[in-house]
C-alpha positions as CSV (number, residue, x, y, z in Angstrom):
1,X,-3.8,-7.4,24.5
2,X,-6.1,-5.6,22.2
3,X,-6.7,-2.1,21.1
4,X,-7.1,0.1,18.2
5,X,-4.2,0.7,15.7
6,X,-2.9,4.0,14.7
7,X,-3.9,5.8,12.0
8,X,-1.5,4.5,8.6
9,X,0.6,7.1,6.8
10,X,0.0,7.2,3.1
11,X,2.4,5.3,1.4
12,X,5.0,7.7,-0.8
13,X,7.1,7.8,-3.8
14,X,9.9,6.8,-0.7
15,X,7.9,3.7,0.0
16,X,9.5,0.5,-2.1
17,X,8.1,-2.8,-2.4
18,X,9.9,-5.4,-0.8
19,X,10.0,-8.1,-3.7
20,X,10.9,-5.6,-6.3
21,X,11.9,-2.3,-5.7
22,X,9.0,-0.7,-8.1
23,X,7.4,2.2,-5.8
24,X,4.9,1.0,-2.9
25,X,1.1,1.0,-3.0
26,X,0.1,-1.8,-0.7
27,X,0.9,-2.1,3.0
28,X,0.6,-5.0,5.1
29,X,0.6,-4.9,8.5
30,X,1.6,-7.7,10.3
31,X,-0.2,-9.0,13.3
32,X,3.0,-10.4,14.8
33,X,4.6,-6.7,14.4
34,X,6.0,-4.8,11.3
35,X,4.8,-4.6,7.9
36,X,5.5,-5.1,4.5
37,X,5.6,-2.7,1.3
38,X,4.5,-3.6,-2.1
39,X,4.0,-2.5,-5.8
40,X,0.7,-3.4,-7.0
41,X,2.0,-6.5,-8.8
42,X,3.5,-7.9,-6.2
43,X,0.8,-7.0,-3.8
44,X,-2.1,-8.6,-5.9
45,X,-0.2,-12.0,-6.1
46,X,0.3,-11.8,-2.1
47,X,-2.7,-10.1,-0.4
48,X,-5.4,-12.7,-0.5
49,X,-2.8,-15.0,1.4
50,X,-1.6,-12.2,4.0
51,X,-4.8,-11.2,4.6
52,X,-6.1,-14.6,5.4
53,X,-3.0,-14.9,8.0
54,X,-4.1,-12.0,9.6
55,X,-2.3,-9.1,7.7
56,X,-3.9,-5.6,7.9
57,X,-3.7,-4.1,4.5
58,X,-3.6,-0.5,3.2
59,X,-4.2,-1.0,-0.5
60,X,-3.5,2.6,-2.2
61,X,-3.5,0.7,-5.6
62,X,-6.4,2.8,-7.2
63,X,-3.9,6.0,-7.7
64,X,-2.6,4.3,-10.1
65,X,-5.5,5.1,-12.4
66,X,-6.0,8.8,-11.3
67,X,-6.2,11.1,-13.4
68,X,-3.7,14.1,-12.6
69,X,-5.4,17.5,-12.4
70,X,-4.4,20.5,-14.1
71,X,-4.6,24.1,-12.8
72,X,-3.5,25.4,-16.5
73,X,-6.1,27.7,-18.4
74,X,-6.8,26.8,-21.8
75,X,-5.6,28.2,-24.6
């Protein structure tokens, strides 16, 4: 059976990596059903090797180096 996936949620501050707790940035979809959460560490030690099994992976990793805006007027 094939067809198209549904749209991924964006992973939260609710979301937890499996391995350590630390908050979630990378999703893995399993192709056997269900998923898995990690933090970036975690997710860069396992993602090459999920992806290769099949995994589809939401990587949200790059927030990490956002910048957060500011709607404050100078002073």
């Amino acid at each position: 059976m094939t067809g198209a996936l549904a749209p991924t949620k964006p992973l939260t501050a609710v979301d937890r990596c499996d391995r350590c707790g630390a908050q979630a940035y990378i999703r893995a979809s399993l192709p056997v059903g269900g998923e898995l959460l990690f933090c970036a560490h975690h997710g860069r030690r396992h993602v090459a090797a999920l992806r290769d099994k099949g995994a589809d992976i939401q990587d949200e990793s790059a927030r990490l180096s956002e910048t957060p805006t500011s709607n404050a007027t100078e002073r």
